[in-house]
C-alpha positions in Angstrom: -21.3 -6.6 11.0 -18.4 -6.3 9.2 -15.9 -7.4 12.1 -18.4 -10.2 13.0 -17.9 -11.7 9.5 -13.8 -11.2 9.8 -14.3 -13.0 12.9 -15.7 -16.2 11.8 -13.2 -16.2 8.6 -10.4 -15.5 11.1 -11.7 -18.8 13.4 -12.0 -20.8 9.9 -8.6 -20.0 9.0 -7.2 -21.3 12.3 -9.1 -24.4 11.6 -7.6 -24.9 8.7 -4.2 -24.3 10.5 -4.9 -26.7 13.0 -5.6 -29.8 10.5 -2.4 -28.8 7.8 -0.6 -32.3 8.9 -3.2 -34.3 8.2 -4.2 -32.0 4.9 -6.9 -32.4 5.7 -7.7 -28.7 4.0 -6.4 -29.6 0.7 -9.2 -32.5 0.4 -12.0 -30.7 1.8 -11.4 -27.5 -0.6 -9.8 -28.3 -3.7 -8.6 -25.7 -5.3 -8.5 -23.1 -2.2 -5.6 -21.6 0.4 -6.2 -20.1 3.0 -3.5 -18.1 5.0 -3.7 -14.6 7.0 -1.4 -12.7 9.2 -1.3 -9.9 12.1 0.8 -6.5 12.5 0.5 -5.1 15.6 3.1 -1.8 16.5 3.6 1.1 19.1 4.5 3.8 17.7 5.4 7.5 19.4 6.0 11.0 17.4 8.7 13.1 19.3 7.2 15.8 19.2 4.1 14.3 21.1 1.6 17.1 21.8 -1.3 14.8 23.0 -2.8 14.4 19.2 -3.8 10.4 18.7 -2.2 10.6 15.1 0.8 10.9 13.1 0.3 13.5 10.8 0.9 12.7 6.3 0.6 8.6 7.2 -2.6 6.2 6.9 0.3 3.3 7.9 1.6 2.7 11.2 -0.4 6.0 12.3 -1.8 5.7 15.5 0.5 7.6 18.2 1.6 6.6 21.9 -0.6 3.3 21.7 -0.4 0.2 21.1 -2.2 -0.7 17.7 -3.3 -3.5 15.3 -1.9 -2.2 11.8 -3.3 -4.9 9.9 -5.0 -8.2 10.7 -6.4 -10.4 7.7 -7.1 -13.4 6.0 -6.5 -14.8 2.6 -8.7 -17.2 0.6 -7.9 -18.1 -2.7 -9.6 -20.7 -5.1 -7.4 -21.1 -8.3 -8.7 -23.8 -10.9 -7.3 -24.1 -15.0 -9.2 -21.1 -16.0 -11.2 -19.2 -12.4 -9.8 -17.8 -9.8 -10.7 -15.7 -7.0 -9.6 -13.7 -3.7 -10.8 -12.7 -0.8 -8.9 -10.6 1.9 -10.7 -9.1 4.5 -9.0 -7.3 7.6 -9.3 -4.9 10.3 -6.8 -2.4 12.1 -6.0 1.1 12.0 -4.6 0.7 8.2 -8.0 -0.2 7.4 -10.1 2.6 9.4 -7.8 5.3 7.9 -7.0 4.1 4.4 -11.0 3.3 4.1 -12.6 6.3 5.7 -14.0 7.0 2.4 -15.7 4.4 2.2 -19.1 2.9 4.0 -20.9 -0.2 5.5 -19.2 -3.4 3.9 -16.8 -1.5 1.5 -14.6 -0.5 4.4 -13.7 -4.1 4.6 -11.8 -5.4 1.5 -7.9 -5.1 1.0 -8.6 -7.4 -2.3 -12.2 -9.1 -3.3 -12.0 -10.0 -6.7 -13.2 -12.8 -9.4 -10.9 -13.8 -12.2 -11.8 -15.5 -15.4 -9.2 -16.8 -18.2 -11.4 -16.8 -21.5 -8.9 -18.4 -23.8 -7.5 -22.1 -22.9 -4.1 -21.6 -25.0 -3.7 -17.5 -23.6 -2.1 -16.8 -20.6 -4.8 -14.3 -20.5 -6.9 -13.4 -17.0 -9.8 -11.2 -16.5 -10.3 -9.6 -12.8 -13.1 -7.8 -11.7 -13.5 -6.4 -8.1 -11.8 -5.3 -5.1 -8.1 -5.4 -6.4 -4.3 -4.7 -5.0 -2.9 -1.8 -6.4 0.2 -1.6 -8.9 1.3 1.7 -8.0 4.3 1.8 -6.4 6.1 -1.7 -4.2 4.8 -1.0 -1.3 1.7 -2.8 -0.2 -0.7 -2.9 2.8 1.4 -6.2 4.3 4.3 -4.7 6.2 6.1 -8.6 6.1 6.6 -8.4 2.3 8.8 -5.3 2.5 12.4 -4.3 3.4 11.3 -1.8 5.9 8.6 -1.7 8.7 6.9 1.6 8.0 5.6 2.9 4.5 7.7 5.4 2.9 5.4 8.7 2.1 5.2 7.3 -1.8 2.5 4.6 -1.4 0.7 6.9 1.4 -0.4 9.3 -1.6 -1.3 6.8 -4.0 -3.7 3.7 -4.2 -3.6 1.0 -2.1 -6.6 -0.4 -3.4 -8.9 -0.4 -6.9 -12.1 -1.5 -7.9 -12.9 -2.1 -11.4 -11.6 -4.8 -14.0 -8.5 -6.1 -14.6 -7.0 -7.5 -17.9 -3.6 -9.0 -17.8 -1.7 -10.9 -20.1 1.6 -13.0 -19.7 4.0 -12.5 -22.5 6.3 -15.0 -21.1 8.4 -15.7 -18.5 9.5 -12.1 -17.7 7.5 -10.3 -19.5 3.3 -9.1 -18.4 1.3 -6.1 -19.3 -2.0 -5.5 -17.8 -5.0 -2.7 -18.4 -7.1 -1.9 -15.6 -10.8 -0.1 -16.1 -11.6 1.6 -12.8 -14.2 3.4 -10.9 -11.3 6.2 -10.0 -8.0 6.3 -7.7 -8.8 4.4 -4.6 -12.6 4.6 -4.4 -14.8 1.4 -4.4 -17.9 3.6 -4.4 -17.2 6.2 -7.7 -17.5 9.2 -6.9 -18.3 10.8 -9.8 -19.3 8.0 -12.5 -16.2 8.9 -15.0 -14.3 5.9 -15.2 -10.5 5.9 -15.3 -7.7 3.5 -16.8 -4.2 2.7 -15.6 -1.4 0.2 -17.1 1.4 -1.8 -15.9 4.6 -3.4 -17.3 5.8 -5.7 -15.4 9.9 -7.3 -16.5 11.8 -9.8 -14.0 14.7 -10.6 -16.3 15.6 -13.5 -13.4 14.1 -14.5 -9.9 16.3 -11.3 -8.0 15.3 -8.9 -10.0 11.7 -7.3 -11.0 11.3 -3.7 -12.8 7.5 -2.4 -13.0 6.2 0.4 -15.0 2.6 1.7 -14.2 0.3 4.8 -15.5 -3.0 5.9 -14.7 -5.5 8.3 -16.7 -9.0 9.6 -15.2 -11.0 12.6 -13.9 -10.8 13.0 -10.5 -13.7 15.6 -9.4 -15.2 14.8 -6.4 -17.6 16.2 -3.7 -14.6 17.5 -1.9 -12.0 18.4 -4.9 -14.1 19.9 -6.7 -12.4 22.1 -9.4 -10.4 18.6 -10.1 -10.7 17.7 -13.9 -8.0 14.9 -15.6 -4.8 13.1 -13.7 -2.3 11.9 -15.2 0.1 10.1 -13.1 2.8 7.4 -14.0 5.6 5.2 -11.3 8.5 3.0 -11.5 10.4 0.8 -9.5 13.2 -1.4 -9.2 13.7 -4.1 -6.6 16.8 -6.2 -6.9 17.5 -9.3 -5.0 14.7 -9.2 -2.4 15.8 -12.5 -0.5 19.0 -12.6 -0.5 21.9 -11.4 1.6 21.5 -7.6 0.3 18.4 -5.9 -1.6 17.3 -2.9 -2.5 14.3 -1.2 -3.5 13.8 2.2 -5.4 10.6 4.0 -6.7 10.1 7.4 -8.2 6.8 8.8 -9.6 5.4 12.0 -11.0 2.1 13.8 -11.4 -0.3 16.0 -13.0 -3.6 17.5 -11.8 -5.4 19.8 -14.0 -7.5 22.0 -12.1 -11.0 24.0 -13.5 -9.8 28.1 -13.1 -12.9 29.2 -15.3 -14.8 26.9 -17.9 -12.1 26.7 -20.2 -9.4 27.7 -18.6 -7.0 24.4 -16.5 -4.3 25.1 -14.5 -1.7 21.8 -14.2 -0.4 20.7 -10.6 2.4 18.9 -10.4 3.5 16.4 -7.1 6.6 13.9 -7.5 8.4 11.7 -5.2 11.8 9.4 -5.3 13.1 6.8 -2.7 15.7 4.2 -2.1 15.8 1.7 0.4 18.5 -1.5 1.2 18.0 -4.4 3.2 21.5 -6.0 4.7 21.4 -9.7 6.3 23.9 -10.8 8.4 24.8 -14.7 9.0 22.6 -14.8 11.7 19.5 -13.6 9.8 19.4 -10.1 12.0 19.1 -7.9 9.4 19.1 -3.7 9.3 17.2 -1.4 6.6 18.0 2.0 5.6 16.1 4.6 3.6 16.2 8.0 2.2 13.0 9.8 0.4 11.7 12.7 -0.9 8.4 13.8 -1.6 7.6 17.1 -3.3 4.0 18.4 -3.1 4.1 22.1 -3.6 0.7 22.8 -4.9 -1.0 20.6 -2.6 -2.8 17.7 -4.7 -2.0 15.0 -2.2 -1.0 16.9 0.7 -2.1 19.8 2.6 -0.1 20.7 5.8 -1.6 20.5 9.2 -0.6 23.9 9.7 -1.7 26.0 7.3 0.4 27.6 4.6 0.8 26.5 1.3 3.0 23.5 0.1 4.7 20.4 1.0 8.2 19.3 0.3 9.6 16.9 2.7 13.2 14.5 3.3 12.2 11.4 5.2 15.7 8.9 6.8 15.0 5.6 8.5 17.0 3.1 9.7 15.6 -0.6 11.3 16.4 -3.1 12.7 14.9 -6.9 12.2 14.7 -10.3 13.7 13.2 -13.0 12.5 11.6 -15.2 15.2 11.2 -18.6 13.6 10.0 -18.9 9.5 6.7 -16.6 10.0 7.2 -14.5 12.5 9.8 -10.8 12.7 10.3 -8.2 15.6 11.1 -4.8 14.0 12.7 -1.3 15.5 12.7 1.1 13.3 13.5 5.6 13.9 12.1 7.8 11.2 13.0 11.1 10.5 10.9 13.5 8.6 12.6 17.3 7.7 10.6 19.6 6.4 12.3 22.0 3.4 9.9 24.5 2.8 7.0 25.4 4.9 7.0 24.6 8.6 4.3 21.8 8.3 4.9 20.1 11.8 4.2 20.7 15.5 6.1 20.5 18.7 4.8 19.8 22.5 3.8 23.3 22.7 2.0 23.7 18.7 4.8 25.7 17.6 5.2 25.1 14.0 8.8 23.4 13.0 10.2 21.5 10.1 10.9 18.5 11.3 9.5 15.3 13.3 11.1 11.8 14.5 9.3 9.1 15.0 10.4 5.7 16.8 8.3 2.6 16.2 8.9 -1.2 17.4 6.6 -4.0 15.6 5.8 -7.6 15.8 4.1 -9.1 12.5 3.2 -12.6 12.2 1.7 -14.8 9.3 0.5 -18.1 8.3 
C-alpha cells in the first residue's frame, strides 16, 4: 500500500517536472512545490563474511549490493500564515531507520501541518511527522559534505512526531520547543511525553551554529529498566558553499537506568566529529572526516559480538563530482577502529577491532 501511494506521488512529481517551462505548476497549485530526489550506492565491508549488513549504520547499510538509500518526494504548500509538508520515500534508509514502526508510519521522513497564530509574530506551530534537530546530518545525503553518515546522527533521531513551536527572533536568531511522543517513535511507546529545544544563530549566510536538548522517559518494551534521558548537541558548520567548509558536532548523554525502585544508575554515551569539504576550480571536490563515538555502557550501541562496550575512531576520505546542477557521483573509503572491545568480524568471524568500508554513490534531485 504504502509503496503504491509513493508511486503515484513519484509519477505526479515528474509531471510537474515535465510542465516547469510552461509553469504550468505554479498556476495549477498556488502555494505548493514539489521536488524529490534519488540515492542509490554500492557499498562493500572488507571484512565481507557473507552478512547482507553493515554492522552500527541504518545509512548506506546494505553490503555487496547495489541499493536505493533514499528515494522521495517533497510537497510543500506555504501560504501567509499555513504551511505543510509531505515527504514520503522508500529505500533501505527507510526499512532500517523505521523498523520500529508499522503499516503507514514506516512511510514519513516529514508529514507535518504548520499554523502561524499571530499575523505580526514570526511565530509557527508544527504538528506531525517532523525532521529532526539533533545533530547536521539529515536523511538526504546531497545536503551534506560527505556521502555516508558519520556514527553521530546514526544514534540519534532522524525523525519526531509531536508539536513544534518555533519562533524567529530575527534575522540570526530562532528558538524552538518541541512536545514529542519520545526519541524517534511515531507510535509512543510508553505514553510519557518528552521535550527537546533548539537554538539556532547564523551570524551571516556561511556560517550557522545550533544548540539542541532533549528531556523524556525512555522505557520501552524492550529497554525496559530505562527511566529519564537527558541528552544535549551542538554544531558548527562554516561556509557550506563555498570553496572550503567544514562541519563539526559533539554531543553528550545521560540514561538513568531503574537498579531497584529507588535506586537509578546514570549511563553516559558521547560523540565528537569534524569534517571539511575542499573545491577545486573545476568543482571536483574531496571530503575528509575524523570521529569518535564513545558508548561504554551500551545505551545506543551494543556490539555484534558480545562483550561489553563501544568506543570507536571512524576516518573517511571522498571524492565528488558534480554531474550538471542536480546531480553528484561520490567515492568515498571509511575506516572504523575499534579502541576497546573487539566489536567487529573478519571473513572467518574472528573478532577484530577494526573494519573498512568502500562505497561509490550517485544521488540525483529535482
Amino acid at each position: 500500500m504504502r509503496k503504491l501511494l509513493f508511486f503515484w506521488l513519484w509519477l505526479v512529481v515528474l509531471q510537474n517536472a515535465k510542465c516547469q517551462d510552461q509553469d504550468v505548476s505554479k498556476k495549477i497549485f498556488e502555494g505548493f512545490t514539489l521536488a524529490g530526489g534519488m540515492d542509490v550506492y554500492y557499498a562493500y565491508d572488507l571484512n565481507n563474511n557473507g552478512s547482507k549488513n553493515i554492522p552500527y549504520y541504518v545509512s548506506m547499510a546494505n553490503n555487496n549490493t547495489f541499493s536505493i538509500n533514499l528515494a522521495y518526494i517533497d510537497l510543500k504548500y506555504e501560504s501567509s500564515r499555513i504551511r505543510g509538508r509531505l515527504i514520503p520515500a522508500i529505500g533501505s534508509f527507510m526499512d532500517a531507520n523505521y523498523s520500529a514502526e508499522s503499516g503507514l508510519n514506516k512511510l514519513p521522513v516529514e508529514f507535518n501541518i504548520g499554523v502561524k497564530p499571530l499575523k505580526k509574530k514570526n511565530i509557527w506551530l508544527d504538528i506531525g511527522v517532523l525532521s529532526s534537530p539533533y545533530t547536521n546530518e539529515s536523511a538526504l545525503s546531497k545536503d551534506h559534505l560527505m556521502y555516508s553518515r558519520s556514527l553521530a546522527p546514526e544514534y540519534v533521531p532522524y525523525y519526531l512526531a509531536g508539536a513544534k513551536l518555533s519562533y524567529a527572533l530575527s534575522d540570526k536568531w530562532k528558538v524552538v520547543g518541541y512536545f514529542l511522543n519520545g526519541w524517534q517513535q511515531i507510535a509512543d511507546q510508553n505514553k510519557a511525553k518528552s521535550v527537546g529545544t533548539q537554538v539556532e544563530f547564523k551570524p551571516s549566510s556561511k556560517e550557522t551554529f545550533n544548540w539542541n536538548t532533549y528531556f523524556g522517559d525512555e522505557r520501552s518494551a524492550s529497554r525496559p529498566l530505562f527511566r529519564m534521558r537527558y541528552f544535549t548537541d551542538v554544531y558548527w558548520l562554516h561556509d557550506f558553499d563555498g570553496r572550503f567548509s567544514l562541519a563539526t558536532c559533539a554531543y553528550a548523554g545521560i540514561q538513568q537506568m531503574a537498579v531497584s525502585t529507588d535506586v537509578f544508575e546514570n549511563l553516559f554515551w558521547w560523540q565528537m566529529n569534524v569534517a571539511g569539504r575542499y573545491t577545486f576550480r573545476n568543482k571536483l571536490s574531496v571530503t575528509a572526516r575524523m570521529e569518535y563515538f564513545s558508548d561504554p555502557d551500551m545505551v545506543q550501541v551494543i556490539p555484534i559480538t558480545g562483550g561489553y562496550g563501544f568506543e570507536c575512531f571512524g576516518s573517511s576520505l571522498g571524492i565528488n563530482l558534480p554531474i550538471e546542477n542536480n546531480a553528484l557521483f561520490r567515492l568515498e573509503a571509511k575506516n572504523l577502529l575499534s579502541t576497546g572491545q573487539k566489536v567487529f568480524y573478519d571473513k572467518e568471524f574472528n573478532q577484530i577491532n577494526s573494519t573498512t568500508i568502500l562505497m561509490a554513490n550517485i544521488t540525483m534531485w529535482f
